[in-house]
C-alpha positions in Angstrom: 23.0 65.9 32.2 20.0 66.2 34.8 19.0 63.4 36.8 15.8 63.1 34.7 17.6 63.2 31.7 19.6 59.9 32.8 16.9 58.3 33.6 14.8 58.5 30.2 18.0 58.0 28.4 18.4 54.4 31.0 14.4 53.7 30.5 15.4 54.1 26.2 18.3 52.0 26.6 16.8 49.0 28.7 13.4 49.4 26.0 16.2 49.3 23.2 18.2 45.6 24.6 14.1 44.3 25.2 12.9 44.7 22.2 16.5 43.3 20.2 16.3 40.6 22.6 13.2 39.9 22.0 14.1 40.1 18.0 16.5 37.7 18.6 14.4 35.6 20.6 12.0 35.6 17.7 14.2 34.6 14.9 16.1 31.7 17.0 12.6 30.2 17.9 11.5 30.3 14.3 15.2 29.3 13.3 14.7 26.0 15.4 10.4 25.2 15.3 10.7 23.1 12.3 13.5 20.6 13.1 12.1 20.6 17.0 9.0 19.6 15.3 10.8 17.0 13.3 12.6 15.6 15.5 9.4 15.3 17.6 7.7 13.7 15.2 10.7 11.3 14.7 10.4 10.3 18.3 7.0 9.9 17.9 7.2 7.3 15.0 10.6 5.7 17.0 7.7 5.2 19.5 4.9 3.8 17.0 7.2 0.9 16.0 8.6 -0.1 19.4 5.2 -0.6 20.0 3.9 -2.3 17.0 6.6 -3.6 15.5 4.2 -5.3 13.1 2.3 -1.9 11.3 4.0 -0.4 8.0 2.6 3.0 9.2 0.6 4.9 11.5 -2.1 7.4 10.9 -3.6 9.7 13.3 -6.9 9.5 15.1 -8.8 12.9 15.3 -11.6 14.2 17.0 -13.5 14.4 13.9 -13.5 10.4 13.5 -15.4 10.2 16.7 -13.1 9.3 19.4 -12.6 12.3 21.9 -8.9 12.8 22.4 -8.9 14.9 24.9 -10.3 12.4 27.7 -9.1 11.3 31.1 -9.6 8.1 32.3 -8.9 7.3 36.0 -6.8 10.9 36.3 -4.1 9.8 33.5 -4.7 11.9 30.1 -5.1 10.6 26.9 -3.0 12.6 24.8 -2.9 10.5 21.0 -4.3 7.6 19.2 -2.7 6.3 15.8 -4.2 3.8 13.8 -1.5 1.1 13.4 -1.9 0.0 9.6 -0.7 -3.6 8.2 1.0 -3.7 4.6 -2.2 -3.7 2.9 -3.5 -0.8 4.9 -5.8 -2.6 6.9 -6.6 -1.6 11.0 -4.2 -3.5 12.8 -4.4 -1.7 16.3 -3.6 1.4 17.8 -1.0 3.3 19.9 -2.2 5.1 22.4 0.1 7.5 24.1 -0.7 8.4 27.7 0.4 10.6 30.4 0.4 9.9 34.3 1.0 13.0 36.4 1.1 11.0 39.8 4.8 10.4 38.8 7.1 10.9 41.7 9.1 13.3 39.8 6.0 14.7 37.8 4.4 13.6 34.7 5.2 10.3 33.0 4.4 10.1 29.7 4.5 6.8 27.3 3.3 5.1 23.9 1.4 1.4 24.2 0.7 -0.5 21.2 -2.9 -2.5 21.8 -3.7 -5.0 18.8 -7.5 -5.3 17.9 -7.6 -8.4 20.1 -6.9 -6.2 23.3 -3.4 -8.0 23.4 -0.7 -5.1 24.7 2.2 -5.6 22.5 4.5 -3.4 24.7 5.1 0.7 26.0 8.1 3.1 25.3 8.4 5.6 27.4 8.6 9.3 26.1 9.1 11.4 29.0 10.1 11.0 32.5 11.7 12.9 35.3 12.4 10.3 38.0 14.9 9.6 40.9 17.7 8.1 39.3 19.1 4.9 40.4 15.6 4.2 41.3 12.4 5.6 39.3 14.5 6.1 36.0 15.2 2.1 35.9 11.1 1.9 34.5 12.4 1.7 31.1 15.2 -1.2 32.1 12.8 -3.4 34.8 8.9 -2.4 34.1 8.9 -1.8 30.3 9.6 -5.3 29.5 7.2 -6.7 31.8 4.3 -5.3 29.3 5.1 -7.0 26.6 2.9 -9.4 24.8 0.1 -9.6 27.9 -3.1 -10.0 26.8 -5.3 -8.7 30.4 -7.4 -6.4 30.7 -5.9 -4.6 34.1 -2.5 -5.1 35.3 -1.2 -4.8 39.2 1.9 -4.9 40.7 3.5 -6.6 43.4 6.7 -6.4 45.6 7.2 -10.2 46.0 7.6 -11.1 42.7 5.1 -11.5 39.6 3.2 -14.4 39.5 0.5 -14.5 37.5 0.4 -12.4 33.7 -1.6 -9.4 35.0 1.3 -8.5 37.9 4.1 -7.0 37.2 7.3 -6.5 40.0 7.7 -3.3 41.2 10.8 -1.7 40.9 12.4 -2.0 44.5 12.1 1.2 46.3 10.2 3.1 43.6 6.7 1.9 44.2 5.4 5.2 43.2 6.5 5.3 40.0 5.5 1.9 39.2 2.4 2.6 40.5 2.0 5.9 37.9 3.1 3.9 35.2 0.5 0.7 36.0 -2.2 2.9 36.1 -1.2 4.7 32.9 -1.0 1.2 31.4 -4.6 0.6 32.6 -6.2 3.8 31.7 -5.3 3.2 28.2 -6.5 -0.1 27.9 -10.0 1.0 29.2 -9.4 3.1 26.3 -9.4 1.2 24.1 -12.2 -0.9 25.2 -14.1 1.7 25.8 -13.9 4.2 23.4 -12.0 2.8 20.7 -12.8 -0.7 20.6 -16.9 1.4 20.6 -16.2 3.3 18.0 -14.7 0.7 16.0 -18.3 -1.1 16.3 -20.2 1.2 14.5 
């Protein structure tokens, strides 16, 4: 066999394990799309009723209803809103679900259920990449400092919280604290804003 001989029969092979791999490829992604998009959506109602612990279910705001979902307020992006719905199927709030990219290990993304009051009844984090031992305690010390505050924009503080609007940094992770403060206010001007608005009407 010539030299270019071997080479077209190298060039069919490789072309030959591409496109079977690619075949494969194909077949495990539609194989595992559906229960990747259930469980998704499992997390996602997991997350609804940490934050309103109080809604029998939760319906999704869309574009069409009015309320932009594709906003940013302050540099955080407001990825979804869900009606929080009572027993009787009356508006009972909303979770808003937010995500900070000035994490310091990248994007931090989190639920927050808002009653129509303004009163936050809490966040659950849904996805963050920080330093462990420090920026992945937010769920353990900054999550439970949301709950139940009824402010309209919280701070933090390194010498300890002492008013309901503060909220105690975690020690040595400012930056993440920070990220997920100002994803907690960006979604309450939210819902003032735009939701609270649109609501009006």
């Amino acid at each position: 066999m010539n030299e270019k001989s071997a080479m077209i029969k190298d060039a069919l092979i490789l072309f030959a394990i591409t496109v079977v791999a690619g075949l494969l490829l194909g077949v495990v992604y539609d194989v595992t799309k559906e229960p990747i998009a259930k469980q998704k959506e499992k997390a996602k109602q997991e997350a609804c009723a940490d934050v309103f612990a109080a809604a029998a279910a939760f319906e999704t705001v869309t574009d069409a209803q009015g309320m932009p979902m594709s906003d940013s307020v302050n540099g955080v992006d407001i990825d979804e809103v869900m009606y929080a719905m009572d027993g009787d199927g009356n508006h009972a709030g909303y979770v808003i679900t937010v995500t900070d990219h000035e994490g310091y290990g990248g994007d931090i993304q989190f639920s927050m259920g808002v009653t129509l009051d303004g009163t936050l009844n809490g966040i659950s984090i849904l996805s963050i990449s920080e330093t462990a031992g420090l920026g992945m305690k937010a769920g353990d010390v900054l999550v439970p400092q949301f709950t139940d505050k009824k402010v309209e924009q919280f701070s933090y503080t390194k010498q300890g919280a002492a008013t309901e609007s503060e909220i105690d940094a975690i020690s040595g992770a400012t930056i993440t604290t920070n990220a997920i403060v100002n994803g907690v206010n960006a979604g309450l001007v939210y819902f003032r804003d735009v939701l609270l608005a649109a609501d009006s009407f």
